[in-house]
C-alpha positions, 0 to 999 in steps of 0.5 A: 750797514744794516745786514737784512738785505740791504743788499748792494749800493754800487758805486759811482764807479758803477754808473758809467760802463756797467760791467758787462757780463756777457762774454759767453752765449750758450743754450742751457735747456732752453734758458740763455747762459750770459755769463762768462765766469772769469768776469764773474768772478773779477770781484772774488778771491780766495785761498790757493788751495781752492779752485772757485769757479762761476755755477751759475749767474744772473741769467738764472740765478739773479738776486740770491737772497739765500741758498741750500743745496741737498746732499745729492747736489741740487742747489736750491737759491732763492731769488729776490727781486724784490730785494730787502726794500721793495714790496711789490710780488710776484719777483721771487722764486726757487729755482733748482739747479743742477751739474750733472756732468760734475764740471762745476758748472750748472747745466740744467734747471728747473723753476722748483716753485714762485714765493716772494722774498726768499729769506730760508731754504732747507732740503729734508728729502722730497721735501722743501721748505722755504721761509718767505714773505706772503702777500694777498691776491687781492690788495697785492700787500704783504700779509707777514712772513711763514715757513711752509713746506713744498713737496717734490715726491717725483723728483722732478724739480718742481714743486707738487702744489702749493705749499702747506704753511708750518709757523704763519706769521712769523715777522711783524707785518706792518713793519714788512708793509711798511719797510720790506723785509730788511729786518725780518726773519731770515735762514733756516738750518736743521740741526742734529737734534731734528729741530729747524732753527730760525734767525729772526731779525728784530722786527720780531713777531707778533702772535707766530701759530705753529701747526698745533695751534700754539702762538708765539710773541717775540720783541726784537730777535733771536733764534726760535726753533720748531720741529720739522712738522711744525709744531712745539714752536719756542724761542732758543735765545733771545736778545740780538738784532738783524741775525740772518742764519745759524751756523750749527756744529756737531755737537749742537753749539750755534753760532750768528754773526750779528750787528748792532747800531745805536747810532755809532754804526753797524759792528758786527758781533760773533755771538755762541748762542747757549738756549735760554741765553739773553744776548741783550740788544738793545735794552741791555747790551750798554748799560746792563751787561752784567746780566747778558751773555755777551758776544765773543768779538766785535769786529768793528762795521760789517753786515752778517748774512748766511752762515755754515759750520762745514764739518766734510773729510773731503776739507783739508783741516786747515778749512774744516771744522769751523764756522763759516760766516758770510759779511754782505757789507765786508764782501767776505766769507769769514772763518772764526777759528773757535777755543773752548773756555770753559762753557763757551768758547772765545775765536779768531777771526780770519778772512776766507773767501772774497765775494761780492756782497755775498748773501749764502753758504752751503755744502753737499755730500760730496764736499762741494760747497756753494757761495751766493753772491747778490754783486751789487743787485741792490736794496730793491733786487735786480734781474741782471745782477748776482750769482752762484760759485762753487768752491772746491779743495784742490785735488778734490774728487767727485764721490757721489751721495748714495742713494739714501731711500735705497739703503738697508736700515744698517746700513743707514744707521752706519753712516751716522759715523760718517766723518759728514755732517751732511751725510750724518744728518741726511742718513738720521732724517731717512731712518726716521721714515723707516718703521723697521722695528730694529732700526731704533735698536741698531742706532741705539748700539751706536749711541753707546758704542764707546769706540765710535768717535764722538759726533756719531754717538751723539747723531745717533742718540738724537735719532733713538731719542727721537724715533723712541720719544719718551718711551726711550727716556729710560735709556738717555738717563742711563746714557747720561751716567757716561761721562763722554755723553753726559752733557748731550743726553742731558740736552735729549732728555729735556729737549721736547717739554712734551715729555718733561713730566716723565723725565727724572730728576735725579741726572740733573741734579748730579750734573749740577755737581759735575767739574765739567762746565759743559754738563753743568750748564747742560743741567740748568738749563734742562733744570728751567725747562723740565718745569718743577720748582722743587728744583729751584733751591739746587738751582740757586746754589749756582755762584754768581762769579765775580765778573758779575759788575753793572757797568759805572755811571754813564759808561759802556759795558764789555758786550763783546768780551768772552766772559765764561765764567758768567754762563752758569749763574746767568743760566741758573737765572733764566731758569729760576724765572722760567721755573717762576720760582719766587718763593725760593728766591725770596728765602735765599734773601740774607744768605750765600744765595742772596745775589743770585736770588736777586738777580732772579728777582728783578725779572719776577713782576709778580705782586708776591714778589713785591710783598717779599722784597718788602718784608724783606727789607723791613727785617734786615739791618744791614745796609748792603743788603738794604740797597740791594733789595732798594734796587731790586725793587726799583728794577721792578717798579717798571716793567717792559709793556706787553708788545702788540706788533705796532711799534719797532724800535727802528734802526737807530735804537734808544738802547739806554735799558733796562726796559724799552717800552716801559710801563707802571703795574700793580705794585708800583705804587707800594714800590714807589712808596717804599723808595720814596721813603727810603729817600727821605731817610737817607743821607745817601741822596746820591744813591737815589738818583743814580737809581732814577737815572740808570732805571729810568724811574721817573721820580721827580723827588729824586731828581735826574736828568730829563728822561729820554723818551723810547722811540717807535718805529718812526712815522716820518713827517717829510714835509717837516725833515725833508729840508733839514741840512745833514739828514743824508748823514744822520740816518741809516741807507735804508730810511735814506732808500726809504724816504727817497721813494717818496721825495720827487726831488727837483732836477733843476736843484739836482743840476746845481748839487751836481756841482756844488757837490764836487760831481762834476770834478770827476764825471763829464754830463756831455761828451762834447767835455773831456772824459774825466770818470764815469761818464753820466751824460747816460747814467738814466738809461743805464742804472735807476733811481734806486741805483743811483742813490745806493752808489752815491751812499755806498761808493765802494761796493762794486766798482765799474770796469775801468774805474777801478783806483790805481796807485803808481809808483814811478822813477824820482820818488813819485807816486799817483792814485786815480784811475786810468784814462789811456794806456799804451806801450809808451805811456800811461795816462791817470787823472786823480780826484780833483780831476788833474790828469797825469802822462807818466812813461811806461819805462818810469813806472816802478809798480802798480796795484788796483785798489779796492776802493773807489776813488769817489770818498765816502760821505759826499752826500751826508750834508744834504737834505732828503730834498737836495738828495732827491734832487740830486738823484732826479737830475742824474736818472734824466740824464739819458743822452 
């Protein structure tokens, strides 16, 4: 399942008795409160040394596509009914709650502001900003996605005025038009260097502006990062799918929890993401993972959603200091419990907390953390469905947040010790609205107190370096002679390129040199981004290790294997390229660096490096090396075209690689000459078209296998598909959702399907039938026709009361599974799948256990047309009795 927000099939469990979730009425400041939590929270589960309960539900809170919560406890969710696949406005809000009585219960609330598809929240203070998709007033169609800020200088929960836009454009437009926002740019967090770290899916953005004017063009997804104000835009990674948030801990590591499809399903993939790292989706993830980061784990199908690394003493430590990762798709918040290797690190994954399609996470000052469930709200929202719970340490006691703006600048600047990640991070944003000319002093002592544990010295470096900005640059190269603090001033002080022509040289180059992995890779990637080519032949004395393999002909390679030892070399790359260092690489050639300086150069599409590699493979004699420079040279004989914002690569991607939408340039034909040359030569013909094969060449002298063309975003002939056996089965839900929009189907089809099918084996249309399972006679007036086809696709997202699948074990070796049509003290009544109904004594039974999958299997539709599926669809919501 795509993660974006997709966002909830039902069941056809669901579409009889619709769970009711109304066994409570109370007036909540005006607002009817339905919800009564125990039915709420049927669906969740969690550790015992939690207590969870239901804050808030769909009354106020339906649809959360996201969720932040400020350090005092103001829970901030974004609503969206318009969920990932609908594209009419005027369906989403921020709304503000509050617990005043500290119950763990809302009891007031305010509308903070109206936006559509919220898709990130980030409280800094009395200002809040949301990322979220924009529309015009006069066409009513999206016009692309922006993070804007809102302001609430009296506190009263409700936004100033219109917001003021900080990034514009920061999603492909057409394809929000076109789809809805499911792999758009999604949530927002702030780290402890002051920057807004942004997941943005892989519809990328074409042409983002930030406030100071500067534009950004990104192909796929990643992770771009700004500064509060909005400006000094820039991407931190790149190369992952449909990321929906970043988890961040204390010491600036950042994590995603990711998935891939390239028609084999949707395996989620935990990923550390190191700046300037290639993650490699698509092109490269398969068949070229020798020269990515891979990610940490696949875990096999899942759909990744809101993250949280929770770094709060009020946790016990069995739950704390752990990045905390929502799966919409596996209905569960996981922990990955993480080891360091070297610069990276490898991870456990364990389940946490059960949550019904949860969509977020977030934590307080207070330790209270809060968990967004969508509950089957579907790819299109829906106002009756979702909810907010709140998850707390037994035994935990309410301690409130103190009352930052009223805090003296040391006492501020004290508790940037605070064993809180929120507390550090909320006293460092309030000490830098302070002009107090001994703030930056005090915060300095901190930073080089050795006694100070070691997330508050490195809380407190980020605050001086950035209240000193470069004026203060002089100090973080003395902080980095400090062992302890090394690796992190070195970040501070190639953190904002503003400054990087007056930061020095010297402390980069001895981290180069450091048995510490961490510093090491801290130092070449502050190397790439200080922008002084003079650097490169330090840079290129990085060993390429010997996990650097391409993978063998026709063969997956291990994009999901921790592989540390690569980290340094692959950095060192990126910085060579960033730095355009090509007269170095070129002199590395027939030396201890020729490897790496070639791995460089197959990203260098420059004519200098052409020339190079040409003259290059003239002079030498060796035959390794000959095949070497051949092959960078085929690399670059292509290059990735320019990318415009017209095209995306769908959600079943070509992932052969290298490129994915290739194009000739101006040295491709002295490439192309030298190759086929070279071939002609050759009595390793073999070699060639291994090269034509694996890079897509296009050589017809070479000879291959017809090449397959890179797909764009497809421009659907329905006319032509609509009709063709099993296209329910081979396409992803949401082109499914897609095109069921517009496909009327047939109802007269739709009742014939309804038995062909099976349906009617399991579910009566008249109640004048014996009741079988859920009752469809009515299904039109309860559920649409959206809702319908997301619970025939997705049977076991959420079950319907009643329906839930029961196995029995009974005297005389005897078991049953199906679902409970009558109870009483005597006997038990159970039909199964084919529609059989079984009487069993109560006195016989031996154990019972409710399963958590429905009884109706996966798949039942795949064999349909888009037409026959329509159809189907159609009869069921006219089916109003």
């Amino acid at each position: 399942m795509v993660r974006s927000l997709v966002l909830g099939a039902a069941t056809l469990g669901i579409l009889a008795a619709m769970i009711t979730r109304e066994s409570s009425s109370s007036r909540i400041n005006g607002s009817l409160f339905r919800e009564g939590p125990d039915t709420l929270l049927k669906a969740a589960s969690w550790p015992n040394e939690l207590t969870l309960n239901a804050f808030s539900g769909p009354a106020l809170t339906p649809s959360p596509a996201c969720m932040a919560v400020a350090p005092t406890g103001e829970v901030y969710v974004g609503v969206d009914k318009m969920g990932s696949l609908g594209k009419e406005p005027g369906k989403g809000s921020i709304v503000r709650l509050l617990d005043a009585d500290n119950d763990g219960r809302m009891d007031s609330h305010t509308e903070f502001a109206q936006v559509d598809n919220p898709r990130g929240i980030l409280p800094l203070g009395d200002r809040l900003l949301v990322l979220h998709t924009t529309f015009s007033a006069e066409t009513k169609k999206a016009t692309g996605m922006d993070l804007v800020v809102f302001e609430d200088k009296n506190q009263d929960g409700v936004a100033d005025g219109p917001s003021k836009p900080l990034i514009e454009h920061i999603s492909n437009v057409n394809f929000i038009q076109s789809r809805g926002t499911d792999h758009a740019t999604n949530g927002i967090r702030m780290g402890i260097d002051g920057w807004v770290y942004i997941a943005v899916g892989d519809f990328g953005f074409h042409k983002a502006v930030d406030r100071s004017g500067k534009t950004l063009t990104m192909l796929g997804g990643g992770i771009v990062r700004v500064r509060p104000d909005g400006t000094e835009m820039e991407v931190y990674t790149h190369g992952t799918r449909n990321i929906y948030d970043v988890a961040i801990d204390p010491f600036m590591n950042t994590f995603t929890r990711d998935n891939t499809n390239d028609g084999g399903g949707w395996n989620i993939r935990f990923s550390h993401h190191i700046q300037s790292g290639e993650y490699g989706y698509p092109v490269l993830f398969k068949h070229f993972t020798d020269e990515i980061i891979p990610a940490l784990v696949d875990v096999g199908g899942g759909s990744g959603t809101g993250s949280l690394y929770l770094d709060e003493p009020s946790w016990p430590e069995k739950y704390n200091h752990v990045p905390m990762m929502a799966d919409w798709g596996r209905n569960q918040l996981y922990l990955h419990r993480l080891t360091s290797d070297g610069p990276s690190f490898t991870q456990q994954e364990e389940e946490f907390i059960k949550l019904p399609q949860i969509t977020d996470v977030d934590v307080d000052g207070s330790g209270r953390l809060y968990l967004a469930a969508w509950d089957g709200a579907g790819y299109t929202g829906n106002p009756g469905k979702g909810y907010v719970a709140r998850a707390v340490p037994k035994g935990w006691q309410y301690v409130p947040f103190a009352n930052l703006k009223k805090l003296s600048v040391k006492k501020l600047a004290d508790l940037l010790s605070s064993r809180s990640a929120v507390t550090r991070l909320a006293a460092q944003q309030e000490l830098l609205s302070r002009t107090d000319a001994s703030m930056q002093k005090r915060v300095w002592s901190i930073a080089t107190d050795k006694q100070q544990a070691l997330p508050g010295r490195i809380a407190a470096m980020y605050t001086y370096a950035q209240a000193a900005g470069d004026a203060g640059l002089s100090n973080l190269v003395t902080l980095s002679a400090d062992p302890t603090m090394q690796e992190y001033a070195l970040r501070a002080l190639a953190d904002r390129k503003a400054y990087a022509a007056s930061v020095p040289l010297e402390p980069f180059l001895a981290g180069l040199t450091s048995a510490s992995p961490r510093v090491q890779t801290a130092a070449i990637i502050g190397l790439g981004r200080l922008g002084k080519p003079e650097v490169a032949q330090a840079l290129l004395q990085i060993p390429v290790p010997a996990s650097f393999v391409a993978p063998a002909p026709g063969t997956e390679g291990p994009h999901a294997t921790p592989n540390a030892s690569i980290v340094p070399a692959h950095l060192a790359v990126r910085a060579l390229v960033n730095l355009h260092a090509v007269d170095a690489c070129l002199n590395a050639l027939n030396t201890k660096q020729s490897t790496l300086a070639l791995w460089a150069l197959r990203y260098m599409h420059d004519p200098k490096a052409v020339d190079g590699l040409l003259a290059a493979y003239a002079k030498t004699t060796d035959a390794s090396q000959k095949n070497s420079i051949l092959t960078t040279l085929a690399r670059l004989y292509k290059k990735e075209a320019d990318y415009d914002g017209s095209w995306w690569w769908s959600t079943r991607p070509d992932t052969h690689g290298p490129y994915y939408r290739s194009i000739e340039w101006a040295s491709s034909p002295q490439i192309k000459t030298l190759l086929v040359s070279a071939w002609q030569a050759s009595d390793q013909k073999q070699f060639f078209t291994d090269l034509n094969r694996r890079l897509r060449l296009d050589i017809p002298e070479f000879g291959v296998e017809e090449t397959v063309v890179a797909r764009e975003e497809p421009k659907v002939d329905l006319e032509k598909i609509r009709n063709k056996k099993g296209q329910i089965g081979e396409s992803s839900i949401e082109d499914v959702m897609l095109a069921m929009a517009r496909i009327n189907g047939n109802a007269a089809l739709g009742k014939t399907l309804f038995a062909q099918q099976g349906c009617i084996a399991c579910h009566s249309l008249s109640r004048n039938e014996a009741m079988k399972g859920p009752f469809m006679g009515q299904i039109g007036s309860i559920m649409t026709r959206d809702q319908i086809a997301e619970s025939i696709l997705k049977p076991n997202a959420s079950i319907s009361q009643g329906f839930a699948t029961v196995f029995v074990t009974a005297k005389g070796n005897r078991s049953y599974t199906g679902f409970v049509t009558e109870e009483s003290a005597s006997r038990l009544v159970m039909r199964d799948i084919t529609g059989q109904v079984y009487t069993i004594k109560a006195s016989d039974v031996l154990s019972r256990k409710e399963m958590e999958n429905s009884m109706m299997p996966s798949g039942l539709a795949n064999a349909l047309s888009y037409e026959e599926f329509a159809s189907l669809i159609t009869f069921l919501s006219q089916q109003k009795k």
